[in-house]
GUVEX-751136 format. One record per residue (C-alpha): residue in three letters; x, y, z. Coordinates in steps of 0.2 Angstrom, whole numbers. Each point is the difference from the previous one (the first is absolute). Layout:
N
REC   residu       u       v       w
REC      ALA       X       Y       Z
...
! end
This chain:
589
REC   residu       u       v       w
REC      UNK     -51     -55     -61
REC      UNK      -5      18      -2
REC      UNK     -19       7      -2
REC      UNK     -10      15       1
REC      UNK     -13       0      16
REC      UNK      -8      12      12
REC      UNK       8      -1      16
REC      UNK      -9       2      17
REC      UNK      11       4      15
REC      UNK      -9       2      17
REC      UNK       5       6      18
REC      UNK      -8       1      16
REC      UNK       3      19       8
REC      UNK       9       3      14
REC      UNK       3     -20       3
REC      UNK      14       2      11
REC      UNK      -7      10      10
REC      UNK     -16      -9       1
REC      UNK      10     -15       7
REC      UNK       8       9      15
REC      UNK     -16       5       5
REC      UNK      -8     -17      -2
REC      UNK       9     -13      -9
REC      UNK     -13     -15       3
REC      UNK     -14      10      -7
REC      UNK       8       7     -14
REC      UNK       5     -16      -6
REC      UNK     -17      -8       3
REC      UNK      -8      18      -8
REC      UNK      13      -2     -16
REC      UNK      -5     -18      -1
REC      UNK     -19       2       0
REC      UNK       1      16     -14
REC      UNK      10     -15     -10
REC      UNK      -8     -13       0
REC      UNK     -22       9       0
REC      UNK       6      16     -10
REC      UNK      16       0     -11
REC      UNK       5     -19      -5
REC      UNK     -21      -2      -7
REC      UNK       1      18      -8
REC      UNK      17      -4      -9
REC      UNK      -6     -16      -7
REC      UNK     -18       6      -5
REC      UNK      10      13     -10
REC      UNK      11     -13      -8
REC      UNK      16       3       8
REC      UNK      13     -10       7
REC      UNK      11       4      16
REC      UNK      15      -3      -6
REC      UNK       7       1      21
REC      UNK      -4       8      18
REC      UNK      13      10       9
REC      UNK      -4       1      17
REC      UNK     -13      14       0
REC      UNK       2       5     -18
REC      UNK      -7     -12     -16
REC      UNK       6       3     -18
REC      UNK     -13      -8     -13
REC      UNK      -2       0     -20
REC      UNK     -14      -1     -11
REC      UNK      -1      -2     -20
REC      UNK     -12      17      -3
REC      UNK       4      13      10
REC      UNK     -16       6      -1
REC      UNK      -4     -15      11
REC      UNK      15       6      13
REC      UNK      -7      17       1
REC      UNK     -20      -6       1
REC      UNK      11     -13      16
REC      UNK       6      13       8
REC      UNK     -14      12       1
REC      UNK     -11     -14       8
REC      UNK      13      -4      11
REC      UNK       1      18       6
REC      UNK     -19       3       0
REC      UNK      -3     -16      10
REC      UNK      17       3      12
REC      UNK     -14      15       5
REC      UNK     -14      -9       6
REC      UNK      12     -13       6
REC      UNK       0      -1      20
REC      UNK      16      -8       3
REC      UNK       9      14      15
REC      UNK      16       0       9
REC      UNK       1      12      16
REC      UNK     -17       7      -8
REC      UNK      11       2     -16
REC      UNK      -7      -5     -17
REC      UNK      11     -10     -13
REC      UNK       3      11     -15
REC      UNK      10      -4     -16
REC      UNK      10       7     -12
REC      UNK       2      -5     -17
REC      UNK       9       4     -15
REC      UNK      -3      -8     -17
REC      UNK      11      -2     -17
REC      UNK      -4      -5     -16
REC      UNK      17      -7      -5
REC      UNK      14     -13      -7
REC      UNK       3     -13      14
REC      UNK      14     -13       0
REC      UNK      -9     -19       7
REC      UNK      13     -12       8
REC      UNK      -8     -15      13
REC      UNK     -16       9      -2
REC      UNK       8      18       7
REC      UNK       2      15      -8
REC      UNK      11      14       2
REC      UNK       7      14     -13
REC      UNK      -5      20      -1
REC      UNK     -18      -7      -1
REC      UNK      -1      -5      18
REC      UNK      13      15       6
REC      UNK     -12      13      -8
REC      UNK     -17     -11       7
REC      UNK      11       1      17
REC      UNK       5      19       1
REC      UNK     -18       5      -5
REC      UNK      -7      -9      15
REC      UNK      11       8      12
REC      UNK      -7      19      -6
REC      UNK     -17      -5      -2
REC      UNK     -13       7      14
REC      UNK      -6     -13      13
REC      UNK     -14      -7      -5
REC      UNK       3       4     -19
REC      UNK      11      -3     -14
REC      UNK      12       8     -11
REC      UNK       0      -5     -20
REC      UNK      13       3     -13
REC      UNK      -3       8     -15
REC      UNK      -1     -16      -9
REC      UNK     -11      -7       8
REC      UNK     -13      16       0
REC      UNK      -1       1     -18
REC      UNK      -7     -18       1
REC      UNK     -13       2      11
REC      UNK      -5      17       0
REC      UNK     -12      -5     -17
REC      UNK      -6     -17       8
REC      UNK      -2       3      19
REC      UNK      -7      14      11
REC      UNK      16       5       7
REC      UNK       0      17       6
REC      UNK      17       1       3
REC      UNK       8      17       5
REC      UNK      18       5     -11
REC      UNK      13      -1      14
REC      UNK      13       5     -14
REC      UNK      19      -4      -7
REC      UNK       8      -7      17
REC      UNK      16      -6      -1
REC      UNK       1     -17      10
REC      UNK      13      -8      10
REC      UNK      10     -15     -13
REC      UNK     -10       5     -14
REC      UNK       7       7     -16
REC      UNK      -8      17      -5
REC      UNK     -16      10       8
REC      UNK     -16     -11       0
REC      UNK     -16       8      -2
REC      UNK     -12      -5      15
REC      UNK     -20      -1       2
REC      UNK      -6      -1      19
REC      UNK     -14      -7       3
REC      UNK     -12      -1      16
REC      UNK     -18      -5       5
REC      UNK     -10      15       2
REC      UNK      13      12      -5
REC      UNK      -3      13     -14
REC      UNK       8       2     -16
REC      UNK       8      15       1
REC      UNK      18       3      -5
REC      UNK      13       1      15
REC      UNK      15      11      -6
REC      UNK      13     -12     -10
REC      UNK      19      -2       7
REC      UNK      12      11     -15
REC      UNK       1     -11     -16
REC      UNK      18      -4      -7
REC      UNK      -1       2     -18
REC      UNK      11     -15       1
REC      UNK       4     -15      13
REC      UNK      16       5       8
REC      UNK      13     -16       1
REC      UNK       1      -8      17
REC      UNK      15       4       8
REC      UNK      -5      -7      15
REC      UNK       4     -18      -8
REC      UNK       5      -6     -16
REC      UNK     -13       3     -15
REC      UNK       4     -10     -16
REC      UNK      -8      -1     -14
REC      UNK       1     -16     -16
REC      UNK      -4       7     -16
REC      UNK      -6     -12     -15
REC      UNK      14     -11      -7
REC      UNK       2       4     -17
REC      UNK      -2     -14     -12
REC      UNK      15       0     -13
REC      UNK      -3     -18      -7
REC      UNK      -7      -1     -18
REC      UNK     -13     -12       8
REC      UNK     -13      10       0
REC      UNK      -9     -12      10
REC      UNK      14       2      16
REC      UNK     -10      15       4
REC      UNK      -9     -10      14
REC      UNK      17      -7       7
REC      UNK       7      20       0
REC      UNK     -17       6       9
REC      UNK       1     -18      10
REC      UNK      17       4       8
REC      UNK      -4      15       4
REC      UNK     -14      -1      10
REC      UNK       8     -17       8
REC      UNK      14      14       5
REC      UNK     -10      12       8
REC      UNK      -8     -14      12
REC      UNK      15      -7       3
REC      UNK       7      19       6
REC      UNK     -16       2      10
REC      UNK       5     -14      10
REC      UNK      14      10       8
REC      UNK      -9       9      13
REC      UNK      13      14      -2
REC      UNK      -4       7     -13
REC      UNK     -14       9      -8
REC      UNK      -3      -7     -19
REC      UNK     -14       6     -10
REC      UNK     -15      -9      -6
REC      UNK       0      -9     -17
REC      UNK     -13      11      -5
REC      UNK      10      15       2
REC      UNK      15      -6      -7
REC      UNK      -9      -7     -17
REC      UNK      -4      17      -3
REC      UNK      15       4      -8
REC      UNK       1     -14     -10
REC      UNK       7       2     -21
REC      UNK       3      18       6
REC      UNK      16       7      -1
REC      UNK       4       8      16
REC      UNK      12       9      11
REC      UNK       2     -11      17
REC      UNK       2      17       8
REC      UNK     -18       6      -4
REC      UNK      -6     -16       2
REC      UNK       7       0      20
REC      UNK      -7      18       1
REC      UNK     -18      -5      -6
REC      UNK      -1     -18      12
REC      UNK       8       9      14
REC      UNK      16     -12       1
REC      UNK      19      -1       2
REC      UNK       4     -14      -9
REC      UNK      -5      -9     -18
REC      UNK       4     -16      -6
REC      UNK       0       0     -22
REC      UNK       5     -15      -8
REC      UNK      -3     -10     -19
REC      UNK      -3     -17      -4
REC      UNK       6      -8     -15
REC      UNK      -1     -17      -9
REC      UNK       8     -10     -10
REC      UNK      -5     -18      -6
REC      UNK      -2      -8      18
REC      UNK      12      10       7
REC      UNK      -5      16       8
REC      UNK      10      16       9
REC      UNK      -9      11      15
REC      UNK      10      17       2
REC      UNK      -4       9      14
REC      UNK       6      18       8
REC      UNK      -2      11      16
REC      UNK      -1      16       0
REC      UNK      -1      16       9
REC      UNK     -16       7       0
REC      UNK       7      19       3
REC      UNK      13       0     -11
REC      UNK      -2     -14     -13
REC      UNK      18      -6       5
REC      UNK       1     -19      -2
REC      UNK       4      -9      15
REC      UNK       1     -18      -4
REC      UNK      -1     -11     -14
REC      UNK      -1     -19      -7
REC      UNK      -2     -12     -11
REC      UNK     -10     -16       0
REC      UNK       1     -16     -14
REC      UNK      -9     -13       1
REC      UNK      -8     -16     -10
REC      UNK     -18       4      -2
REC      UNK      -7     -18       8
REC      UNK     -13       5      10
REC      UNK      -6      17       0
REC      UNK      -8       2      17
REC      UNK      16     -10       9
REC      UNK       9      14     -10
REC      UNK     -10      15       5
REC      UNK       0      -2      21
REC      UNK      19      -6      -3
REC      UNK       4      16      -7
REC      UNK      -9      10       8
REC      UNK       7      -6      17
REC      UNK      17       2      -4
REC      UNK      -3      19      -6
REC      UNK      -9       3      16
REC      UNK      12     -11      12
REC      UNK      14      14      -8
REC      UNK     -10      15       1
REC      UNK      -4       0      17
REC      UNK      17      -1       7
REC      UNK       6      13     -15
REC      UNK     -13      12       5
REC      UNK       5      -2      18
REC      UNK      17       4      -2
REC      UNK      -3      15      -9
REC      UNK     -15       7      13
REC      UNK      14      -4      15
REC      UNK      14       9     -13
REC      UNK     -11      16       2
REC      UNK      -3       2      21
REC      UNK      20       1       0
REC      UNK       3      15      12
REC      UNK     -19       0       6
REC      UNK      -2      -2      20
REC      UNK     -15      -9       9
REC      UNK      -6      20       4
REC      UNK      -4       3     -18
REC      UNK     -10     -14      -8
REC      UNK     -16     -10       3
REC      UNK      -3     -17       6
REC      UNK       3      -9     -18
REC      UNK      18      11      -2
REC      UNK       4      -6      16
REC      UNK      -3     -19      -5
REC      UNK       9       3     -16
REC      UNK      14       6       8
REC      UNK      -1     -13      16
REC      UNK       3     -13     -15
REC      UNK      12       8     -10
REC      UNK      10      -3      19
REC      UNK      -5     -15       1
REC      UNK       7      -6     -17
REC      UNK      18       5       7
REC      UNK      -1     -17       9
REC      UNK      11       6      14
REC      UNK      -2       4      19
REC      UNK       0      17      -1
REC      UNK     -12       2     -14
REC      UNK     -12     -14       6
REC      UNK       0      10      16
REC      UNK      -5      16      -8
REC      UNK     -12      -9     -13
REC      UNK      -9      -5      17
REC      UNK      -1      18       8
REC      UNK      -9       8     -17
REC      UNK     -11     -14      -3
REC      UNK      -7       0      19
REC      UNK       1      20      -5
REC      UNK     -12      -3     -14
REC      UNK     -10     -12      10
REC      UNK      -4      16      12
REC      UNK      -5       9     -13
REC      UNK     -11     -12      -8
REC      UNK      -4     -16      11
REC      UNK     -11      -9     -10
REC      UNK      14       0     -14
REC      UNK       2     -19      -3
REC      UNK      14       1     -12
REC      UNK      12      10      14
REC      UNK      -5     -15      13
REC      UNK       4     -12     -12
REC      UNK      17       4      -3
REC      UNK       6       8      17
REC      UNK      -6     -20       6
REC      UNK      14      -4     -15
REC      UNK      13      12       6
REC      UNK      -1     -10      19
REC      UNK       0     -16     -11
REC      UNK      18       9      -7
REC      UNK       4       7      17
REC      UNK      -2     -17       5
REC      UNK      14      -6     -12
REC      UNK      13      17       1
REC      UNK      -2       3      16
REC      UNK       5      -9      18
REC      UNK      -2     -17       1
REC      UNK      -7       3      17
REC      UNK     -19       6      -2
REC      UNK      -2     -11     -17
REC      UNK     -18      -7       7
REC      UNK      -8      17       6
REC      UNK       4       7     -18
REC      UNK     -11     -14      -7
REC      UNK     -12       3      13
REC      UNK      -1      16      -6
REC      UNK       0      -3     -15
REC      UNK     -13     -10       0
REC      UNK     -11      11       8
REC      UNK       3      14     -12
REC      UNK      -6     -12     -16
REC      UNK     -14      -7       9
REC      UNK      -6      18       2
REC      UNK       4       6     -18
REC      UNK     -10     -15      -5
REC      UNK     -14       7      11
REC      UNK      -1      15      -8
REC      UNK       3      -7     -18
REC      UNK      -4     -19      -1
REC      UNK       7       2     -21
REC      UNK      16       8       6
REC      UNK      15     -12      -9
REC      UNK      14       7      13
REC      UNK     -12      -2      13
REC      UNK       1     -19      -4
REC      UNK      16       0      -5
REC      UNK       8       7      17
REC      UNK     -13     -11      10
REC      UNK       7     -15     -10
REC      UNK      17       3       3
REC      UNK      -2       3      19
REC      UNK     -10     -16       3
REC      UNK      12     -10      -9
REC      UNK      14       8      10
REC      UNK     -11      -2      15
REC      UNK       0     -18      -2
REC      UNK     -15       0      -8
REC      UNK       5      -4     -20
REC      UNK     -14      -9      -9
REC      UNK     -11      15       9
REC      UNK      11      10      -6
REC      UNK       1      -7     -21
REC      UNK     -20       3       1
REC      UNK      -1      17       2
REC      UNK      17       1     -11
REC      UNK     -13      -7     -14
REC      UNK     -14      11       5
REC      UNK      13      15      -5
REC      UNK       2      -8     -16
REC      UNK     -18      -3      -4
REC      UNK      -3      20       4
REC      UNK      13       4     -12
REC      UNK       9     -13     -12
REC      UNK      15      12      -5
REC      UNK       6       2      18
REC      UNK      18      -3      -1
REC      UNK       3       2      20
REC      UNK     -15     -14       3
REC      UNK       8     -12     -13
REC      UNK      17       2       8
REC      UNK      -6      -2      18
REC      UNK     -10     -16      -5
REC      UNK      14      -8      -8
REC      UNK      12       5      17
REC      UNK     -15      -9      10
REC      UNK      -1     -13     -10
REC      UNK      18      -4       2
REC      UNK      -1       1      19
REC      UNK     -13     -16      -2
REC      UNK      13     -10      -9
REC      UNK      -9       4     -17
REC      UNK      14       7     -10
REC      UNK      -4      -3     -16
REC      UNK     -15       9       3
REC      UNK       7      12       7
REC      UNK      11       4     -15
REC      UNK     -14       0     -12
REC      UNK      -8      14      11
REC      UNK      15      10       2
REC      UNK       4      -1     -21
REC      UNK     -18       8      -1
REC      UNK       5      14      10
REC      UNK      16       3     -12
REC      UNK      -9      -2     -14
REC      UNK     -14      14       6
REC      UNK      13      10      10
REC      UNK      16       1      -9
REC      UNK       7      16       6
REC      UNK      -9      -3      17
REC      UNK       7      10      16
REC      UNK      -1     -17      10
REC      UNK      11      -9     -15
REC      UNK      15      -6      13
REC      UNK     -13     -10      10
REC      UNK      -8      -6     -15
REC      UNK      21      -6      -7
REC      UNK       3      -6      19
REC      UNK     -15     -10       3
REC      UNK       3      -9     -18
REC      UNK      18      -5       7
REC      UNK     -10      -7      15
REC      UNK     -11     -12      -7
REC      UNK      12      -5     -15
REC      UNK      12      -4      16
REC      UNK     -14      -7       8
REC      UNK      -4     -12     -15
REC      UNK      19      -7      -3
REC      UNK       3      12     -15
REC      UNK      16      10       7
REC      UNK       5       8     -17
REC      UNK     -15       8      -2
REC      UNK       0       5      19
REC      UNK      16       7      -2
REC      UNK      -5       9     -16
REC      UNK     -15       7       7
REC      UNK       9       6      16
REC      UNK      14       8      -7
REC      UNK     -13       8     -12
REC      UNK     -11       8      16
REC      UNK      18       8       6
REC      UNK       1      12     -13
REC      UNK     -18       5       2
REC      UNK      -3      17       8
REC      UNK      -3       2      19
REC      UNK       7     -19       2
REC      UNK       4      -6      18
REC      UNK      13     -12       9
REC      UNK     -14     -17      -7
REC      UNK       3      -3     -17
REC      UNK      18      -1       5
REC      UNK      -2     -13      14
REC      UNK     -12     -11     -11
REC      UNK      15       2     -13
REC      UNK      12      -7      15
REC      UNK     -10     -14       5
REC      UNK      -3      -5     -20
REC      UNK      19       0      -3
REC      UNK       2      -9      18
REC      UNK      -8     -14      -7
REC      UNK       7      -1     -16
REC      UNK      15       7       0
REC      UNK      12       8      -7
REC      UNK       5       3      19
REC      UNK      13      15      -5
REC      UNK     -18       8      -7
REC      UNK      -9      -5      14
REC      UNK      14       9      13
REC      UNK      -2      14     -13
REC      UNK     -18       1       3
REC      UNK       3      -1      19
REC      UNK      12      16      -1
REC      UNK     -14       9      -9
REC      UNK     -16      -5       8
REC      UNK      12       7      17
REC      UNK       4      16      -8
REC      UNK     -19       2      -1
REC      UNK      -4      -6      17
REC      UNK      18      -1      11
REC      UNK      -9      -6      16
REC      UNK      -8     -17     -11
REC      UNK       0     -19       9
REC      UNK      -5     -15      -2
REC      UNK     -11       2      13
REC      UNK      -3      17      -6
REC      UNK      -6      -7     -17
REC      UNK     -11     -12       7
REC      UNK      -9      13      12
REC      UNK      -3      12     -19
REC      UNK     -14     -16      -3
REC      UNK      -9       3      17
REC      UNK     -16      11       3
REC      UNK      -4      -4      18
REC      UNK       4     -19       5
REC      UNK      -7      -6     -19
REC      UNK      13       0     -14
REC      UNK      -5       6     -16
REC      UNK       6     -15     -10
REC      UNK      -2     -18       6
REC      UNK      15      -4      13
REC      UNK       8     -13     -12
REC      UNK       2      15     -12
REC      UNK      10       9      11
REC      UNK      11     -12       7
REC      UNK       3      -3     -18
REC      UNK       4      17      -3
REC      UNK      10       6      15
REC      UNK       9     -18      -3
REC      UNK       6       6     -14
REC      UNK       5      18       6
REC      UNK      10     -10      10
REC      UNK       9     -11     -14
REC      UNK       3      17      -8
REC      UNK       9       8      13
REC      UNK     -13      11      12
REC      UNK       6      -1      19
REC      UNK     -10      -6      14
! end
């Protein structure tokens, strides 16, 4: 659910540093401003902390003139306040945004909160920083002397934002403003996208609100990737009935991509096109096609919606790695870096995975609290874990673990936070811990292909197959040209093979080995299915082609691929299932 709301977000100044000085007093200091100053303030004024972050504390309020009139008391009172640390007073910064939120489990998150968050992080201690937005409000209904601080441009936000600083006591006099862009410059730090009104083609004049429906339904859905940078619904409406040029369109939103698309009906049937494109050059990137029955609108809008974003994602990814070709470590930033760590890491080989490692603990160095970049070097030992030697299996998970519990730290709505954590618990022994935070990915973002594939491998490894097959379906249908697509085909073959339907394992194994960057498993699951039902000359076949791909393979060999430490992935009857029938099919001991 989306709506429009003025957003509080509030720091303590200099917190960490205030805790190595005196950690029980800060604590005991911070907890008395909350609970005699700040928690009574907010709620006098109407507002609702939405959650507490350690020192900081992000808040919303349905009149923004009541978050400003907040934070001005809160300010003016944090003065009088006597609450010291090392003789020290507690100061505050704060920045407000009048914006559009997105509400899920009584969060909210979107460019609302980012721009709330970037302007608390410049505004003065003991004062607060204002959009633009916000200042036209208030400046007719509240004595808020605020002094213009200018066009700034801020860190994750599209385009220059016009700022108001405000402190107690301070005079109104204009500080000298940062250079204005005449217009916001895309940010090629990370991907910018932008979803333009779907055009309504249908003689139903009525299907308007489905059109405008979609769209919006797309542009939460996309906001959900914490990737990329999508515009607000408000921005994007803009250009609604217009006819534009999606290359003057990027240039005014400041982004690299847009995403242009039609809706059309007919009787109860209806067809959803939809198109990525280049933001610089108009050049069409992808494209497809949707038809469906027009049951139940709603069903049909977050189904839709997921599978474009499920495939955009990846797409986009590809071509962002396409374009670091020839680029070295010395020569980019911390998100090139990552980009270029998974582009590696997508290889699915040794050699890759070990370089994916390297540049994503570069991009780590260059920017520690990047959660995304600890995510995924926790998947790349999950992967070392798999390609490398079986030796040192269960100190990779360690690792691993470690490295998604701290990403999780530092971004709790991080889904490959979750997903890496997940996967390492479950090969840690630990699987139903593991499906739980597996599910906590997917509840942060639906249209993740790689959470839905991972749940449905865990699923399997608790003897819950058809589960399993159901989650892994929804990562094809969301993901279809996904860079992971071999797992996705092998795992299938597993849990068809693990439920007695050998055809389809078969079928589904042979169809992962002609998937790109493809390894020696598809072809031994293919072994053992034909070992245990035959034909046996296939099934020697199979033998001399899962050995071409790994010449030094045993029996004893394929039974330690199962192990992380001294707990098997899969349940023991599984496996001495499956290496039995490696055996009937011809693999040595």
């Amino acid at each position: 659910m989306r709506r429009l709301a003025a957003i509080l977000d509030a720091d303590v100044v200099g917190y960490s540093r205030l805790m190595g000085l005196d950690e029980a007093g800060t604590f005991r200091a911070l907890k008395a401003c909350r609970s005699t100053l700040i928690f009574p303030t907010i709620a006098a004024h109407g507002g609702r902390i939405v959650k507490q972050t350690g020192d900081g504390l992000l808040a919303e309020f349905a009149s923004v003139v009541d978050a400003v009139g907040c934070a001005m008391t809160i300010q003016e009172m944090m003065l009088q306040h006597n609450e010291q640390v090392d003789g020290q007073r507690l100061k505050l910064r704060i920045g407000i945004h009048l914006g559009d939120v997105i509400v899920e489990d009584n969060d909210i998150h979107g460019d609302g909160v980012t721009v709330a968050t970037r302007l608390q992080e410049i505004a003065p201690p003991g004062g607060l920083c204002v959009s633009q937005q916000v200042h036209d409000q208030v400046s007719s209904r509240l004595e808020f002397p605020a002094i213009d601080f200018g066009k700034r441009t801020l860190s994750d936000v599209h385009g220059p934002v016009r700022i108001w600083r405000w402190q107690p006591g301070e005079a109104s006099e204009p500080l000298p403003a940062a250079p204005p862009g005449e217009r916001p410059v895309p940010d090629n730090k990370r991907p910018s996208i932008a979803v333009l009104p779907f055009i309504n083609l249908s003689s139903v004049g009525e299907q308007e609100h489905f059109s405008d429906g979609f769209t919006e339904e797309l542009i939460a859905t996309l906001a959900r990737c914490r990737w990329l940078r999508v515009v607000a619904r408000n921005s994007s409406f803009t250009y609604k009935g217009k006819s534009v040029d999606v290359r003057k369109v990027a240039e005014d939103l400041g982004v690299k991509y847009v995403i242009e698309g039609s809706v059309r009906r007919s009787g109860n049937r209806i067809r959803i096109t939809a198109q990525l494109l280049s933001g610089e050059s108009g050049m069409l990137l992808w494209a497809e096609r949707y038809d469906r029955t027009l049951d139940d609108i709603f069903v049909l809008q977050d189904e839709i919606a997921g599978q474009i974003t499920g495939t955009v994602e990846p797409e986009l990814g590809m071509i962002e790695f396409a374009a670091l070709r020839g680029h070295t470590a010395a020569d980019m930033d911390a998100w090139n870096i990552y980009l270029k760590g998974l582009w590696h890491l997508y290889k699915f080989n040794l050699d890759d995975l070990k370089i994916s490692k390297e540049l994503l603990e570069q991009a780590i160095s260059l920017e520690p609290t990047f959660a995304q970049a600890h995510a995924r070097l926790a998947y790349v030992h999950i992967q070392l874990g798999w390609y490398g030697p079986l030796e040192g299996r269960a100190e990779r998970i360690g690792d691993a673990t470690r490295l998604a519990e701290r990403a999780i730290a530092l971004d709790s709505r991080e889904p490959a936070a979750h997903l890496a954590l997940g996967r390492a618990l479950a090969l840690g022994g630990q699987p139903e811990r593991g499906i739980d935070h597996l599910r906590n990915a997917l509840r942060l973002d639906a249209s993740f292909a790689q959470g839905h594939f991972a749940l449905g491998q865990v699923l399997c490894y608790v003897d819950r197959p058809e589960e399993g097959i159901a989650a892994i379906n929804e990562a094809f249908r969301l993901s279809p040209r996904d860079p992971h697509l071999w797992t996705f085909h092998n795992m299938l073959a597993i849990a068809h093979y693990q439920s007695g339907r050998l055809a389809e394992a078969a079928a589904a194994a042979r169809a992962s080995l002609r998937q790109e960057n493809v390894t020696f498993w598809p072809a031994m699951v293919l072994a053992a299915v034909l070992g245990a039902k035959g034909p046996f000359e296939e099934a020697r076949q199979a033998i001399a082609d899962l050995r071409r791909l790994r010449p030094e393979i045993t029996l004893a060999g394929a039974r330690a691929e199962f192990y992380f430490g001294s707990v098997a992935a899969m349940s023991e009857d599984f496996v001495n299932r499956f290496v039995d029938d490696l055996r009937r099919a011809g693999l040595p001991e």
